[in-house]
C-alpha positions as CSV (number, residue, x, y, z in Angstrom):
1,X,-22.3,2.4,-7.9
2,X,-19.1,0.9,-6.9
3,X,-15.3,2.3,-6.9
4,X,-12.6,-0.1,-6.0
5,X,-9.0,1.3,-5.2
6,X,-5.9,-1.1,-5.0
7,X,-2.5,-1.5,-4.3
8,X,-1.8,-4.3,-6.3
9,X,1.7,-4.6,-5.5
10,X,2.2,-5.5,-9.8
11,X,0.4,-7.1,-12.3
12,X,2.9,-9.2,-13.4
13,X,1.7,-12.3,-11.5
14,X,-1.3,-14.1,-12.8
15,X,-2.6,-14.7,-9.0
16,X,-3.2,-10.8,-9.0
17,X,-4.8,-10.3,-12.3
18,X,-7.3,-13.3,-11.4
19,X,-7.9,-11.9,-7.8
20,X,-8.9,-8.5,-9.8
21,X,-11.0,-10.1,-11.9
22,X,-12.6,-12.2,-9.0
23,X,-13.2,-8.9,-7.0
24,X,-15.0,-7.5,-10.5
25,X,-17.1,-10.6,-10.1
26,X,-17.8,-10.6,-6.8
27,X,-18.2,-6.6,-6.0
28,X,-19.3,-5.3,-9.9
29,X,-17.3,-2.1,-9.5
30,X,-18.0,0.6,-12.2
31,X,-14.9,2.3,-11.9
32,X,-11.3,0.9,-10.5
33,X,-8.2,2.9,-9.9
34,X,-4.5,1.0,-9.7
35,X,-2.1,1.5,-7.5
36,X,1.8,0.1,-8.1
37,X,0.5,-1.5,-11.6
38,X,4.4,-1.5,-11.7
39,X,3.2,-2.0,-16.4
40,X,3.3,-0.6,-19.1
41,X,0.0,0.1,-21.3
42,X,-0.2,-2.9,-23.5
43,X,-0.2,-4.8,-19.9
44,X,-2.6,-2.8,-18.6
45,X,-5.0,-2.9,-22.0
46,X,-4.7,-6.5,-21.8
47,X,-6.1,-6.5,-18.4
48,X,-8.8,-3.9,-19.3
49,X,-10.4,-6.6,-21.6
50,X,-10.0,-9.5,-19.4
51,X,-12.3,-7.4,-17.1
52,X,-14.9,-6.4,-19.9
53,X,-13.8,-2.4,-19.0
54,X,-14.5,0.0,-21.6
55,X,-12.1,2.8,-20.5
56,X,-8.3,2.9,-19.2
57,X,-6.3,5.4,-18.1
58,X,-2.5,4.9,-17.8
59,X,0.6,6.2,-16.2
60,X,2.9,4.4,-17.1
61,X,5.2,2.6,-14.3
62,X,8.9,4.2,-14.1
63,X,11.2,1.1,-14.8
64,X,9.7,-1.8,-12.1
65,X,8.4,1.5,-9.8
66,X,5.1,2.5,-9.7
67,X,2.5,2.9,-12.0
68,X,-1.0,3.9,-12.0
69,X,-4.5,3.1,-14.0
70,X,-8.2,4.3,-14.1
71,X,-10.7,1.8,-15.9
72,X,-14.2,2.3,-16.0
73,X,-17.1,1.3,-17.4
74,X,-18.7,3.3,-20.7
75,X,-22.1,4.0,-19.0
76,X,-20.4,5.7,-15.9
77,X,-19.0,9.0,-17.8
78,X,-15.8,9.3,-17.0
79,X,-13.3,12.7,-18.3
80,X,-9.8,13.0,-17.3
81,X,-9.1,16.1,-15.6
82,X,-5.1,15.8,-14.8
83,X,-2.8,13.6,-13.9
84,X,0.9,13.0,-12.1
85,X,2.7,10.1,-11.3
86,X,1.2,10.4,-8.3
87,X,-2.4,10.5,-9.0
88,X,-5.1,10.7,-11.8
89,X,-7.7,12.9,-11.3
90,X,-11.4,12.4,-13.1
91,X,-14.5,14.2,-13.5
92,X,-17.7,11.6,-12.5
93,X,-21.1,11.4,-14.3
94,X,-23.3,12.6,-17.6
95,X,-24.9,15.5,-17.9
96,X,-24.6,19.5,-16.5
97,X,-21.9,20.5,-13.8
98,X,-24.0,20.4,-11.3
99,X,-24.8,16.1,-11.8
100,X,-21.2,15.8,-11.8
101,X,-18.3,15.5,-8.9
102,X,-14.5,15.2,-8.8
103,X,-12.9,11.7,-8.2
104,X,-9.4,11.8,-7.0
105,X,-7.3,8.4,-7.2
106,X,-4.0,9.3,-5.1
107,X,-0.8,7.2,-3.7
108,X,1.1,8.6,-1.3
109,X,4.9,9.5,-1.8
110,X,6.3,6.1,-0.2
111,X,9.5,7.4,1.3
112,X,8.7,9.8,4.7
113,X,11.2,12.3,3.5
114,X,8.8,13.0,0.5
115,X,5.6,12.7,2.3
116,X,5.3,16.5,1.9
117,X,5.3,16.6,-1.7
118,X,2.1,14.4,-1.9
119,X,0.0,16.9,0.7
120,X,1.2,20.1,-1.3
121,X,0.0,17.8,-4.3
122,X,-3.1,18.1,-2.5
123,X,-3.6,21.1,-1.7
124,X,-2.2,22.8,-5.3
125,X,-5.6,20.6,-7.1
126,X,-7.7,21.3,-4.2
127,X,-11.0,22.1,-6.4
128,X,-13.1,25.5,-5.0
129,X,-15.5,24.1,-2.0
130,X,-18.8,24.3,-4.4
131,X,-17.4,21.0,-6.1
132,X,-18.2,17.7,-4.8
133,X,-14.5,16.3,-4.2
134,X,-13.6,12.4,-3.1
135,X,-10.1,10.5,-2.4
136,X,-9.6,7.4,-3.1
137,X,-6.0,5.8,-2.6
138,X,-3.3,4.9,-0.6
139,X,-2.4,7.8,1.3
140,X,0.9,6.2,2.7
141,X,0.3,7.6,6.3
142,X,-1.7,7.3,9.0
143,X,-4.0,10.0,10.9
144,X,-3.2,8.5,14.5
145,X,-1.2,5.9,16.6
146,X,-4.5,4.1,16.6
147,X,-4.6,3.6,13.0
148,X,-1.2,1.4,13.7
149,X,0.0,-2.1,15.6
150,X,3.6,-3.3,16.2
151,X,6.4,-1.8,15.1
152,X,8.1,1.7,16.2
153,X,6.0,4.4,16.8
154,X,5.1,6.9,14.0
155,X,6.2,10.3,14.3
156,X,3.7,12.0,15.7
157,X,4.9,15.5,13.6
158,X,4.3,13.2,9.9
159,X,0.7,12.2,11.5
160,X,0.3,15.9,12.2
161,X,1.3,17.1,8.6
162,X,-1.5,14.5,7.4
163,X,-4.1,15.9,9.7
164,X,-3.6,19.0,8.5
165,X,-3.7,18.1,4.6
166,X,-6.9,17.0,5.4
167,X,-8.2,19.8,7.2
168,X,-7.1,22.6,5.1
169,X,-8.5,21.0,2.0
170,X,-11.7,20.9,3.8
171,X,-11.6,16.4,3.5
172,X,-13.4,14.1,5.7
173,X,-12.3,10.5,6.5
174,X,-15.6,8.9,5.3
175,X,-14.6,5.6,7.5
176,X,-14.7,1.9,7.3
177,X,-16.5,-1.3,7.6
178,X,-14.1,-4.3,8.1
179,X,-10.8,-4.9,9.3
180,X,-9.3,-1.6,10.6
181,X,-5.8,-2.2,8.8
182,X,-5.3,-2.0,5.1
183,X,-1.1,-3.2,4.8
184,X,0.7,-6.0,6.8
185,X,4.0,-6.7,6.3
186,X,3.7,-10.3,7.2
187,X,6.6,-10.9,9.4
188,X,6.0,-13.5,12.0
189,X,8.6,-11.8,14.4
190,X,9.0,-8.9,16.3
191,X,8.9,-6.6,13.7
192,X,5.2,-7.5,12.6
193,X,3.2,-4.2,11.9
194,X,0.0,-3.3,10.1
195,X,-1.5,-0.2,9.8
196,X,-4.4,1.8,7.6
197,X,-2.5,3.4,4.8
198,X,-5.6,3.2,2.3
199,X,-8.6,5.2,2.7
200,X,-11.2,7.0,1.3
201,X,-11.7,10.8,2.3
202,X,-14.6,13.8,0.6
203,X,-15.6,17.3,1.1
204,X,-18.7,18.4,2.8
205,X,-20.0,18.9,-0.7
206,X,-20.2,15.2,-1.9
207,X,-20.8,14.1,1.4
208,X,-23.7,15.9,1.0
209,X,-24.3,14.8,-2.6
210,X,-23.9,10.9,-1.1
211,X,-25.2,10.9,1.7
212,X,-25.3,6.4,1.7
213,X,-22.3,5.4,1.5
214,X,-19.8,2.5,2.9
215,X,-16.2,1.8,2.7
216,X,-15.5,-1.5,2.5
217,X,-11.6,-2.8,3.7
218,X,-11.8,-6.6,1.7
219,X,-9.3,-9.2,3.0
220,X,-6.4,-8.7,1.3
221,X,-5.5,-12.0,-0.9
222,X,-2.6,-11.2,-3.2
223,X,-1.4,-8.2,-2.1
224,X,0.1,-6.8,1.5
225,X,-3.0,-4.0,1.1
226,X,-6.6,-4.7,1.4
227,X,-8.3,-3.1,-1.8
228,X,-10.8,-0.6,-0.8
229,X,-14.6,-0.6,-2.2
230,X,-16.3,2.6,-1.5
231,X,-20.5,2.0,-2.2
232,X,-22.5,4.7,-3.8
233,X,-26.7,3.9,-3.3
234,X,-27.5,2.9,-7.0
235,X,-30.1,0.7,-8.3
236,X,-29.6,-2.8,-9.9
237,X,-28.4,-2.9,-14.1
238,X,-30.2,-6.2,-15.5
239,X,-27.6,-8.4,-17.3
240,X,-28.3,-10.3,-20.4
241,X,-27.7,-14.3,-21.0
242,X,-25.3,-15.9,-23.3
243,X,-26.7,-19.1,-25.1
244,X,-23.0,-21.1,-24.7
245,X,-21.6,-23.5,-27.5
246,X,-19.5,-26.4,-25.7
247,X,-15.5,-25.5,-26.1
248,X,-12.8,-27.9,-24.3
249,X,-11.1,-25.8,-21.3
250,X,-7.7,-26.5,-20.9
251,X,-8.0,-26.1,-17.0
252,X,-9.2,-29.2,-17.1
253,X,-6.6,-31.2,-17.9
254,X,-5.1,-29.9,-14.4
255,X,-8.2,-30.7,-12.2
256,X,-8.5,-34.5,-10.5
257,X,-11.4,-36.3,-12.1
258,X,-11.2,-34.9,-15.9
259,X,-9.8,-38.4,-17.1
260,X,-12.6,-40.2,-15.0
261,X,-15.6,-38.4,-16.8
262,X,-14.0,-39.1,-19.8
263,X,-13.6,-42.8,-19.2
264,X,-16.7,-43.4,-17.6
265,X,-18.8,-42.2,-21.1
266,X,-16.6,-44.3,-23.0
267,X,-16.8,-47.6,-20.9
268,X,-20.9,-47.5,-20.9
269,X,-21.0,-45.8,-25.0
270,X,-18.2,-46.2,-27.1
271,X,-17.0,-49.2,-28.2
272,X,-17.7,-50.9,-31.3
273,X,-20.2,-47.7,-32.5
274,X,-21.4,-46.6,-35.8
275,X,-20.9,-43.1,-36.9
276,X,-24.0,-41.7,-35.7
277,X,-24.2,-43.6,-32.2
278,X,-20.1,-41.9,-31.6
279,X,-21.3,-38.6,-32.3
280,X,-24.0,-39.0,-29.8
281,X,-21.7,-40.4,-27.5
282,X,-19.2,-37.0,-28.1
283,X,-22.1,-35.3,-26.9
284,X,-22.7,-37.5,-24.0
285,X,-19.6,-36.6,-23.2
286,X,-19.7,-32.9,-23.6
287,X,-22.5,-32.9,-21.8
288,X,-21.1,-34.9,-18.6
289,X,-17.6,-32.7,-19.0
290,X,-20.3,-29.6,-18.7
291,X,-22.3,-30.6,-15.3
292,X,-18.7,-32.0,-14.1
293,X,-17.3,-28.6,-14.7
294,X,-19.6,-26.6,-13.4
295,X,-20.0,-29.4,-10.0
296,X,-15.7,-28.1,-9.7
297,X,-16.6,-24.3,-10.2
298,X,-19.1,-24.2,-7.7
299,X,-16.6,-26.1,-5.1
300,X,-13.3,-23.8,-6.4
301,X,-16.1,-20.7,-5.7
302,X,-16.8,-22.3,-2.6
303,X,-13.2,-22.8,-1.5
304,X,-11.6,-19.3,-2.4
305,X,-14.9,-17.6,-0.1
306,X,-14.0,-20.4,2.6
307,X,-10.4,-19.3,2.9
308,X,-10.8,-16.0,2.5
309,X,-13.1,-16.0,5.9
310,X,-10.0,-17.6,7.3
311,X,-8.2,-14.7,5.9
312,X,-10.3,-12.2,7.2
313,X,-10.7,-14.2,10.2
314,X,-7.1,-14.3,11.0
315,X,-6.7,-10.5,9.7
316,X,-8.8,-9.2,12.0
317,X,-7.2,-10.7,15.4
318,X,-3.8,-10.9,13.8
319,X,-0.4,-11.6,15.5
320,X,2.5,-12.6,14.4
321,X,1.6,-15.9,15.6
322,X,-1.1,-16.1,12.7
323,X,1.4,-15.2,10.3
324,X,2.5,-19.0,9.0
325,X,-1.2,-20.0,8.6
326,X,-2.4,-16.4,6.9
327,X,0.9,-17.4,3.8
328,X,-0.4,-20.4,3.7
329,X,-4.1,-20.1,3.0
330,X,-3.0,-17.1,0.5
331,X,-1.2,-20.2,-1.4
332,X,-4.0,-22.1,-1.7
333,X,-6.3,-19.0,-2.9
334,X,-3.5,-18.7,-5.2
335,X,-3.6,-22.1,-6.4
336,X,-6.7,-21.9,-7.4
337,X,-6.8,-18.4,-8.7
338,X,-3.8,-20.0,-11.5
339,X,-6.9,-22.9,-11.9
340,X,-8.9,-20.1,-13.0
341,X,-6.4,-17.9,-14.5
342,X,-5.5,-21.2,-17.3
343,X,-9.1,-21.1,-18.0
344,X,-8.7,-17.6,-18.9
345,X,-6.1,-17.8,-21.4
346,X,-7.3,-20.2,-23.0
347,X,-10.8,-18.2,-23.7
348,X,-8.7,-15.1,-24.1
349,X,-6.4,-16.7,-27.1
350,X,-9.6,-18.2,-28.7
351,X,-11.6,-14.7,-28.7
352,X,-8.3,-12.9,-29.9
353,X,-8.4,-15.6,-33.1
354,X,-12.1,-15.2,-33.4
355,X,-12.1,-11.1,-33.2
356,X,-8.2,-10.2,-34.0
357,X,-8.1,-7.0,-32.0
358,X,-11.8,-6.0,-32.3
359,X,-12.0,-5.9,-28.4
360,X,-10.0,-2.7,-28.3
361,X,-11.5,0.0,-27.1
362,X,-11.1,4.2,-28.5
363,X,-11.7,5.1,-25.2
364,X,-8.3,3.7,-24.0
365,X,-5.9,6.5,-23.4
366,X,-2.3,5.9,-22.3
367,X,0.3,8.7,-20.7
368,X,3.9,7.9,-19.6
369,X,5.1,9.3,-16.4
370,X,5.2,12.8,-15.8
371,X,2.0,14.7,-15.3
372,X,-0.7,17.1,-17.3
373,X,-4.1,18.0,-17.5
374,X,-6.7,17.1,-20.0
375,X,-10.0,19.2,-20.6
């Protein structure tokens, strides 16, 4: 099984929501937990059925500030156990206490001063030692001057105080495989710093209870932080296929080479044609759109995994040198993620007309900031 955390930075821009649902594609997480959603819950529904999620837990952003959301998928079994504006906290699995464990999606307080308030947040839900504990989040602080480059030096009593959360609530830093930083501010001065602000962190109790697992740091596309994938061993779910019924994509219209498919059909079948012999060259055509269609997806696939190995490439040796040609290949992945993103809408629209609101789920639950618990 798969849990991916993100700072998203917003979900107001379409590049984001089509990186999101890219990562879904590309990594199948079962669970995904939202960090500066910076929406409301219609926004966030909306974006629980472009991602096929059955479940979606919201607190609500305050004004254009923060925000957080849990989705997951129905076969994981997923509770809400409490919540904050600073965290949503979930109980894992189906069946007896003892097949389930604590998942913990936390953010940081952002301003230093505050920093305190998010380890005595830890500490006061700190579940007893028995109970397999993990998490997941941006943490908003860093363990080390390692976990840093450029930039002042961090105070090495704040690094302390983060240390210690760890320690006296009995978490380990389960590590990383990737790029060491997770946030760049992307200056190409003086002033360019990156550090590891996300992280995943358990107790010796789910350690124990997942003993295979990876964190994966992913190149960061949309965002200034890298989303985090944390890997649980689990065997493969078999998917069923669609039979598909040929519908126009708008996207299209915006790609070179449409107008030429179109044309090209045309020139060799229809002119001068009965009835029957245009309707078989409509599906000529349908047919060529098709294979041309899915000749472009495969090279827009192709392109967004090329130039995010640039990404990551750059990323992992980057100075503020690189910083010019890092903005510049995240325009082009976010040119095409719009490409993908029109197609989208379009499907989107026509399912909506198709099923009105069928696609809404019961298991959606929506809080405003503030903070509870739910049993």
């Amino acid at each position: 099984m798969n849990l991916l955390s993100w700072n998203c930075r917003g979900l107001g821009n379409p590049r984001t929501v089509q990186d999101l649902y890219r990562m879904v594609e590309e990594k199948r997480p079962k669970v995904i937990f939202l960090i500066e959603t910076k929406a409301n819950a219609s926004r966030l529904d909306g974006v629980r059925r472009r991602l096929g999620f059955e479940g979606c837990f919201v607190v609500e952003a305050v004004g254009r500030k923060g925000g957080l959301a849990l989705l997951w998928r129905e076969e994981v079994g997923v509770e809400v156990y409490n919540f904050s504006q600073w965290h949503i906290s979930v109980w894992m699995g189906k069946g007896g206490e003892s097949a389930r464990w604590l998942l913990f999606g936390f953010y940081g307080q952002p301003e230093t001063a505050k920093r305190k308030e998010s380890w005595n947040l830890l500490a006061r839900l700190c579940p007893d030692s028995h109970i397999a504990w993990c998490v997941l989040g941006d943490f908003n602080e860093i363990t080390s001057q390692s976990e840093k480059e450029g930039g002042r030096q961090s105070s090495e009593s704040q690094m302390g105080a983060f240390r210690e959360a760890l320690k006296v609530n009995g978490l380990f830093d389960l590590g990383y495989k990737g790029n060491g930083f997770t946030w760049c501010n992307q200056h190409a001065d003086s002033s360019f710093t990156r550090e590891r602000l996300d992280r995943g962190v358990a107790n010796g109790e789910w350690i124990s209870k997942f003993n295979v697992t990876v964190v994966e740091n992913m190149v960061a596309r949309t965002s200034d932080h890298s989303p985090v994938l944390l890997k649980l061993l689990e065997g493969n779910l078999g998917t069923r296929r669609r039979v598909k019924l040929f519908k126009y994509e708008a996207k299209w219209a915006t790609i070179e080479g449409c107008d030429q498919v179109v044309e090209g059909v045309w020139r060799e079948r229809g002119s001068g044609l009965s009835m029957q012999k245009l309707q078989r060259a409509l599906t000529a055509c349908s047919g060529a759109l098709v294979r041309w269609s899915k000749m472009k997806e495969k090279e827009e696939g192709k392109n967004i995994k090329e130039k995010t190995a640039q990404l990551e490439e750059l990323y992992n040796r980057e100075v503020p040198q690189d910083v010019g040609g890092v903005k510049l290949l995240r325009e082009e992945v976010g040119r095409l993620l719009e490409q993908e993103n029109i197609k989208w809408k379009q499907r989107a629209k026509r399912d909506w007309l198709l099923l009105g609101d069928q696609t809404q789920s019961s298991s959606t639950l929506v809080l405003h900031s503030g903070g509870g618990r739910m049993r």
